[in-house]
C-alpha positions in Angstrom: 7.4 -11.3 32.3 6.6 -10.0 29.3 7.6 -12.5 26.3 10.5 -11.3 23.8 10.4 -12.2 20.0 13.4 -12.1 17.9 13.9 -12.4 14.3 15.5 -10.3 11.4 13.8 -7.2 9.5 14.9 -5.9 6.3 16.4 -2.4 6.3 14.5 -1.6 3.0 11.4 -3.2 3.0 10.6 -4.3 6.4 10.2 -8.0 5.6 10.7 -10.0 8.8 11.7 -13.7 9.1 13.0 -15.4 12.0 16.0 -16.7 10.5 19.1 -15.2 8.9 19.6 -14.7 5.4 21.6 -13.4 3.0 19.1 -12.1 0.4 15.7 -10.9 1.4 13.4 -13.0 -0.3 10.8 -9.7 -0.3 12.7 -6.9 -2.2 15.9 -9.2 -3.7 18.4 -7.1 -1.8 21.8 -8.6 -0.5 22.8 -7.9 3.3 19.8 -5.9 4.2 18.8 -8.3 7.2 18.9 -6.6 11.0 18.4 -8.7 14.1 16.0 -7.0 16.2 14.8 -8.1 19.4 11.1 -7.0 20.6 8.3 -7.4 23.5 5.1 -8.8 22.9 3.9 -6.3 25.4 4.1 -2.5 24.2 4.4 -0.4 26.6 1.8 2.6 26.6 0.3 1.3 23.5 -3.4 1.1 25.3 -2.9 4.3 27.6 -1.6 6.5 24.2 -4.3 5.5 21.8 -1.8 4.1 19.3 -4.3 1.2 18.5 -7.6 1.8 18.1 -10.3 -0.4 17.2 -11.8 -0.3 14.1 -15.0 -2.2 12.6 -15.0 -2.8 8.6 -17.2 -0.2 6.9 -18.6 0.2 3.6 -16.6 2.2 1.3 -20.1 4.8 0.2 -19.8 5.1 4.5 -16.4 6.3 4.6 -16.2 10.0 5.2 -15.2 12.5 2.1 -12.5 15.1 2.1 -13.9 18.3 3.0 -10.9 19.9 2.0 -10.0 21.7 5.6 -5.9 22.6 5.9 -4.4 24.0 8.4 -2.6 26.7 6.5 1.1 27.7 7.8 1.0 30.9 6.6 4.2 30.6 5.1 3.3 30.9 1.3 5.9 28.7 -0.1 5.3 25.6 2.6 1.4 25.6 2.2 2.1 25.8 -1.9 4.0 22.5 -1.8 1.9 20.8 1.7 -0.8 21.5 -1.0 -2.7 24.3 0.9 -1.6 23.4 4.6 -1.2 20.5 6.8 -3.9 18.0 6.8 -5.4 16.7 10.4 -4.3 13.5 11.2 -1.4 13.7 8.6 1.9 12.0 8.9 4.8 14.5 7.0 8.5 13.6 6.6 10.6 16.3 6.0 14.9 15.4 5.0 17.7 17.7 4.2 21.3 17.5 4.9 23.1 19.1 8.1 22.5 22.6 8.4 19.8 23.2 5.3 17.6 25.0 7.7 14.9 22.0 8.5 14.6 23.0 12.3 14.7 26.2 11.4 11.3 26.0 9.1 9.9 23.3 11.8 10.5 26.3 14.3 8.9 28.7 12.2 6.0 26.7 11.4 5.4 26.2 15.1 5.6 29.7 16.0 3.0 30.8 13.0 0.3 27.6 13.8 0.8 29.0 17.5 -0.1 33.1 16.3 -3.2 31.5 14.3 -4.5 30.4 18.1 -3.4 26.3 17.4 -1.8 24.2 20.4 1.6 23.0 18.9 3.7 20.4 20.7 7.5 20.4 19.6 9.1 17.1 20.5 13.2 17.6 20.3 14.8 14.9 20.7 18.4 16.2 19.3 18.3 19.9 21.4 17.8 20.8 25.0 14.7 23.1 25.3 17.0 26.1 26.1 18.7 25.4 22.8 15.5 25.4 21.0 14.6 28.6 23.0 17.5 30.5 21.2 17.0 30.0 18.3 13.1 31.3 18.4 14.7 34.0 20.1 16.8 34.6 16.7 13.4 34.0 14.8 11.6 36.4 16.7 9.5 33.8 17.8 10.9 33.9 21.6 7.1 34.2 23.0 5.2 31.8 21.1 2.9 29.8 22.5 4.5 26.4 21.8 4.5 23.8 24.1 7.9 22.3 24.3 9.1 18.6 25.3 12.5 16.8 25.3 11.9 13.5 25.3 13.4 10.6 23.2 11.1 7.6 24.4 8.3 8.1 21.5 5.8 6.1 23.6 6.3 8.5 26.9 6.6 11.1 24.5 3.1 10.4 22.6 1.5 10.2 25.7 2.7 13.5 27.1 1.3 15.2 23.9 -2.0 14.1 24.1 -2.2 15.3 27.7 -2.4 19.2 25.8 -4.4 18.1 23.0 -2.4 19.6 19.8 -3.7 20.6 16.7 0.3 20.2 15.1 2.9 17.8 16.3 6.2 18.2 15.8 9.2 15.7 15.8 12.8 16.9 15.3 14.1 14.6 14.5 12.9 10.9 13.5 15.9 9.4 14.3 16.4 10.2 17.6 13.4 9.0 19.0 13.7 5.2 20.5 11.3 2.6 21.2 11.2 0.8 24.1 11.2 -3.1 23.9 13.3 -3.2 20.6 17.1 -4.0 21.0 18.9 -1.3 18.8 20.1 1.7 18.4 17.7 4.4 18.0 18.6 5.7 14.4 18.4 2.1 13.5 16.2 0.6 10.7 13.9 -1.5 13.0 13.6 0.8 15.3 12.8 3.9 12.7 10.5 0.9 11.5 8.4 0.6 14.3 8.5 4.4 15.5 6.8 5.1 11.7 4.4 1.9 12.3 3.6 3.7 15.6 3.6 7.9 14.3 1.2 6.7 11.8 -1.0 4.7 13.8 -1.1 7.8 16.6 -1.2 10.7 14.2 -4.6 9.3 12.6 -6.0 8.3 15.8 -5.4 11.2 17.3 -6.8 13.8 14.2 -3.1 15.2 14.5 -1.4 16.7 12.1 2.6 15.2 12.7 5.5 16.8 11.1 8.7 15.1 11.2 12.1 16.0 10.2 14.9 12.7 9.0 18.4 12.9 8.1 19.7 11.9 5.0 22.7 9.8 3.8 25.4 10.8 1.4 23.2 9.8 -1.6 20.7 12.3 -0.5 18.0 9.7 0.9 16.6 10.1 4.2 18.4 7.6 6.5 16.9 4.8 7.1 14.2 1.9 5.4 12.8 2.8 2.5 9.5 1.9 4.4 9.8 4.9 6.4 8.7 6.9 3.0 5.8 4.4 2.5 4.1 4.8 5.7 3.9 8.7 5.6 1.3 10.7 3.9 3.6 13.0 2.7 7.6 13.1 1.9 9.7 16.8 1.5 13.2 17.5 0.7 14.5 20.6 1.2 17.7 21.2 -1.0 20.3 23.6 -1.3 24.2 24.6 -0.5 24.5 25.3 3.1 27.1 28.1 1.9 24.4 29.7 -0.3 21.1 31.8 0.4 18.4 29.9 -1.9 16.8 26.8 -0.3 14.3 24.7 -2.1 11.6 22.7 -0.9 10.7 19.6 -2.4 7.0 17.5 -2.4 8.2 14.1 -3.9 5.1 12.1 -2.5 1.6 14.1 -1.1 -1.6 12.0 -0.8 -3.2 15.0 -0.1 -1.8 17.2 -3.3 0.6 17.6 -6.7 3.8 16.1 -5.8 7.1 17.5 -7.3 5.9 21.1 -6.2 8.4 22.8 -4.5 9.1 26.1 -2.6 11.8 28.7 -2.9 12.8 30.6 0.7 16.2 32.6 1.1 18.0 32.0 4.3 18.4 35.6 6.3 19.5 36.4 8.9 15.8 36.3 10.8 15.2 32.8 9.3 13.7 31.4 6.4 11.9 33.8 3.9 9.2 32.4 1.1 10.8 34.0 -1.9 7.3 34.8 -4.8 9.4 35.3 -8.1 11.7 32.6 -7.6 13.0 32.9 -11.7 14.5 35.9 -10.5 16.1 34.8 -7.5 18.1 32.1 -9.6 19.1 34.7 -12.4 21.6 37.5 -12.5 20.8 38.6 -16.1 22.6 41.9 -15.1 25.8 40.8 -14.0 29.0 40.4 -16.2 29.0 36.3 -16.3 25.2 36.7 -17.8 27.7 37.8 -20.9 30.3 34.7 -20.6 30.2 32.3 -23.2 28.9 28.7 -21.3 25.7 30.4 -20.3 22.2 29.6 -21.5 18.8 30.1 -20.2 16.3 27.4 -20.1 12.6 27.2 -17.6 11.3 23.8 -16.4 8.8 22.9 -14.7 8.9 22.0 -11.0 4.8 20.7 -10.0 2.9 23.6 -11.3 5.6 26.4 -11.9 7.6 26.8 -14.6 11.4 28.0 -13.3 14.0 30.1 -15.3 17.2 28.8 -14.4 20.7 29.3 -16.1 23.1 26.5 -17.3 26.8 27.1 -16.4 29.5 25.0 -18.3 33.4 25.5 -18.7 35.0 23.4 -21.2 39.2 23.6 -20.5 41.9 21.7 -21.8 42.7 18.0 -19.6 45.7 16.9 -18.7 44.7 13.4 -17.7 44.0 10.1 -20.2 39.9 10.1 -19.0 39.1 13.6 -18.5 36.6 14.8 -15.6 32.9 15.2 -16.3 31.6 17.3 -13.2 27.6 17.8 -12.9 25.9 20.5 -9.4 22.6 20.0 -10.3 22.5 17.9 -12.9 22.7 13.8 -13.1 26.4 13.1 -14.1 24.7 10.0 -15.6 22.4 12.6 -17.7 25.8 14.9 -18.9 27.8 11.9 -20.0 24.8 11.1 -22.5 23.8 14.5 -24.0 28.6 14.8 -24.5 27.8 11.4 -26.4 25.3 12.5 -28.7 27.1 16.5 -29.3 30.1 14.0 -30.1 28.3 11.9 -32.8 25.5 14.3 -33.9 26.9 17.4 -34.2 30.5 16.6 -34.4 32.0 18.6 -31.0 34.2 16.2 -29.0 35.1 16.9 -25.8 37.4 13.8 -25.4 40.1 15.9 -24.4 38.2 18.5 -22.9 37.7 18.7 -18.6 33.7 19.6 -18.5 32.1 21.2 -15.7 28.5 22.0 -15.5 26.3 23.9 -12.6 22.5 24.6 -12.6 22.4 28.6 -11.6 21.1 28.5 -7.2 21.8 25.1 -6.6 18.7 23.6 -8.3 18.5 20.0 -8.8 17.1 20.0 -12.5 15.8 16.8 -13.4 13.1 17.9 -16.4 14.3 16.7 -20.2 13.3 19.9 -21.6 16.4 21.8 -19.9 19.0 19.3 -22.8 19.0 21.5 -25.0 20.0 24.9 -22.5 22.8 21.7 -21.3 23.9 21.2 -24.8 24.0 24.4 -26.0 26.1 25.2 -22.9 28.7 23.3 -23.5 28.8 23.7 -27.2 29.5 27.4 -26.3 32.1 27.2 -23.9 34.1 24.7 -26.6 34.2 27.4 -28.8 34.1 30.2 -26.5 31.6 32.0 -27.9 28.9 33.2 -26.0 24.9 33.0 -26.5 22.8 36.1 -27.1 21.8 37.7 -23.5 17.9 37.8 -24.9 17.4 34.3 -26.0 16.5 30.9 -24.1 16.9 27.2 -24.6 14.2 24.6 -24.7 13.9 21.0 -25.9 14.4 17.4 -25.0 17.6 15.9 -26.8 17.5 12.5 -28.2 19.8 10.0 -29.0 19.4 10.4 -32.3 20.7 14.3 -32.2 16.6 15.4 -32.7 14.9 18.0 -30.5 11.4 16.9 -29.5 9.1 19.8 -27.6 8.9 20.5 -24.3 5.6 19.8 -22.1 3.8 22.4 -21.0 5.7 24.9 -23.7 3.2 27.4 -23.3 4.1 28.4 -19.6 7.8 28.2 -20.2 8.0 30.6 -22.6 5.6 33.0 -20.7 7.5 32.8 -17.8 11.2 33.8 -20.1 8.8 36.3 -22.1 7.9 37.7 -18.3 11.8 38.1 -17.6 12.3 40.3 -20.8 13.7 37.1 -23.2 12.8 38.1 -26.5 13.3 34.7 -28.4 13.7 31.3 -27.6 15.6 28.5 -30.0 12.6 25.4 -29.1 12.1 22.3 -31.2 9.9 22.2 -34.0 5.9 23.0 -33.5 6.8 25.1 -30.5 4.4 27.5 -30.3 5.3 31.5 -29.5 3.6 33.1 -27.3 2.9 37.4 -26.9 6.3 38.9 -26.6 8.2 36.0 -27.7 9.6 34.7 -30.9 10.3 31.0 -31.2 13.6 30.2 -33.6 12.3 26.2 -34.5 15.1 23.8 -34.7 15.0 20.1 -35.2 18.2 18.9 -34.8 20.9 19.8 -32.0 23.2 20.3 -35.4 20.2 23.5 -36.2 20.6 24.2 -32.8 24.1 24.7 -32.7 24.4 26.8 -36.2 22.6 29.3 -33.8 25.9 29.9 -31.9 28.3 30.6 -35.3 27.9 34.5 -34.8 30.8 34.9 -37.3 32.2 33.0 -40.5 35.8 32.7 -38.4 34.6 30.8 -35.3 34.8 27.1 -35.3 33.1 25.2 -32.2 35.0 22.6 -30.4 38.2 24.4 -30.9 39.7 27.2 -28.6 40.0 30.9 -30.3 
């Protein structure tokens, strides 16, 4: 009988020790400790290849990248993969119920299967007739994907190597269980060990693995952080279920630039790679593109510089701390730049209810959008609204100054692109071919901007 070792693993950093405690002496955390119970023996380790062995080498021996990818050919998926899908990578792919991530998994299969590839699709959460109709709602009813529904990873490794594939896919992590460890599957050790394992096989193997993770409320994928260690590369894919736009996120790639990301729209044929993504998260020729609370602003998202709008109401409270509601935006990050519009350029919003929404659902988290944010809200205070040809650009600091943007350059060809004429940037900004730059240094400069006429007074309702 095979001998069963017990102990306690850390739920964020893995750290085993064979007694309870409160604190894991690894990573500092309180209450992270879960029992897990696990065979010496692993069944189907041998038989599935999931440990090779290996002989030390010198490092001028090791082999060099030669660059090979196995392109998708969906444009906006090989853009953030870096090109395509590496052999013998490990990807992790999160999004919240409903974004669409089986339906990209799906769509990958189907166009690695057209370019003559053997793709396995391991679901673990659908029946294969369940997978079947949705292809047949992609289109993608006769591709030649191999399907398997099995939630025992071992037995399910195994299987896949018996029809050599190029591309493996796992949808999802979390409902694959390993055999030997006393948990639920979903659980941190066992999501632990089925990483330890995925790794192990996918680079054995020359496989390129794609898996798919749920995420929690906070927008992390479910379960130890050492999940996102062991893979080669982590996605996100972001977005209002109630919404077209989707947006897919690279936030680690060992093979490429991470914080690239991909734009598709959801249709009704599945997920389409959208090429001018400015324009997809701007109406410039709609009636609210002439509201007061609007201002344009691009950042920079990996390699492509984004025009997005900044939507803020500013409304009368009723309540003794009044609301401060961020889509898109770090709540943390609004309550800082209301601070310094409140002591720099003399706008409080103490009694004022402020909401603010990035335009699409974009999660912005580059500095050089403050200004657009400031700006925003310093309009809708005084309901007065910003010119319809003019952008925002500039990292606010706590001291009221505007410092330049990164990358300036790009930005503003990419407003100039969309027919902005001018763009109010911080000081040594400079313009580029079709583009004037207003400097300001100050968000007090900044907001002089807005005063259109001698009777309006910002902060206060007209």
């Amino acid at each position: 009988m095979a001998r069963v070792q017990r102990g306690y693993r850390c739920s964020g950093c893995g750290w085993e020790t064979p007694a309870y405690l409160g604190r894991c002496s690894r990573c500092g955390e309180w209450n992270t400790l879960v029992a897990y119970a696990e065979s010496a023996r692993q069944a189907g380790v041998a038989s599935s290849g999931l440990r090779p062995r290996a002989a030390p080498i010198p490092l001028s021996a090791a082999g060099e990248d030669d660059g090979s990818r196995l392109a998708s050919g969906i444009p906006e998926l090989d853009r953030v993969l870096g090109g395509g899908l590496v052999p013998g990578s490990l990807v992790l792919a999160g999004g919240e119920p409903g974004i669409g991530k089986s339906t990209l998994m799906l769509q990958m299969a189907g166009s690695f299967a057209a370019a003559g590839l053997r793709v396995v699709y391991i679901c673990g959460e659908e029946s294969p007739r369940q997978v079947r109709m949705r292809a047949a709602r992609l289109g993608l009813g006769a591709a030649a994907v191999d399907l398997l529904a099995e939630t025992d990873l071992d037995a399910a490794l195994e299987a896949s190597l018996g029809v050599a594939p190029a591309v493996a896919i796992v949808d999802s992590v979390q409902s694959m269980r390993v055999e030997g460890i006393e948990s639920r599957a979903g659980g941190p050790a066992q999501l632990a060990e089925a990483g330890a394992r995925l790794v192990t096989w996918a680079k054995a193997n020359d496989v390129a693995t794609v898996l798919t993770g749920h995420v929690t409320k906070g927008g992390e994928i479910a379960g130890p952080r050492l999940l996102e260690h062991l893979v080669d590369v982590v996605l996100y894919f972001e977005g209002s279920p109630h919404t077209g736009l989707r947006v897919l996120r690279a936030v680690k790639n060992r093979y490429g630039a991470t914080d690239e990301v991909g734009v598709f729209e959801m249709t009704g044929e599945g997920l389409r790679s959208v090429e001018n993504a400015s324009a997809a998260f701007l109406d410039l020729d709609s009636e609210g593109a002439r509201a007061s609370g609007c201002a344009v602003t691009a950042v920079m998202e990996g390699s492509r510089p984004l025009a997005v709008e900044v939507q803020a109401l500013a409304i009368p409270s009723a309540l003794a701390a009044p609301r401060r509601i961020a889509t898109g935006l770090e709540t943390s990050r609004l309550h800082v730049l209301l601070a310094v519009l409140a002591q720099r350029a003399g706008l409080d919003t103490s009694a004022r209810d402020i909401v603010l929404a990035i335009s699409g659902g974009l999660r912005v988290r580059d500095p050089a959008a403050d200004l657009a944010v400031v700006l925003a809200v310093a309009s809708a205070l005084g309901d007065v609204p910003l010119g319809r040809d003019t952008a925002y650009l500039g990292e606010v600091a706590l001291s009221g100054a505007v410092r330049p943007a990164g990358q300036a350059q790009r930005r503003l060809a990419e407003l100039a692109r969309l027919g902005f004429a001018r763009c109010v940037a911080a000081r040594g900004t400079t313009p580029v071919e079709g583009m004037a730059v207003v400097p300001v240094a100050t968000i007090s400069e900044a907001v002089a901007t807005l005063q259109a006429h001698d009777d309006v007074r910002l902060g206060r309702a007209r």
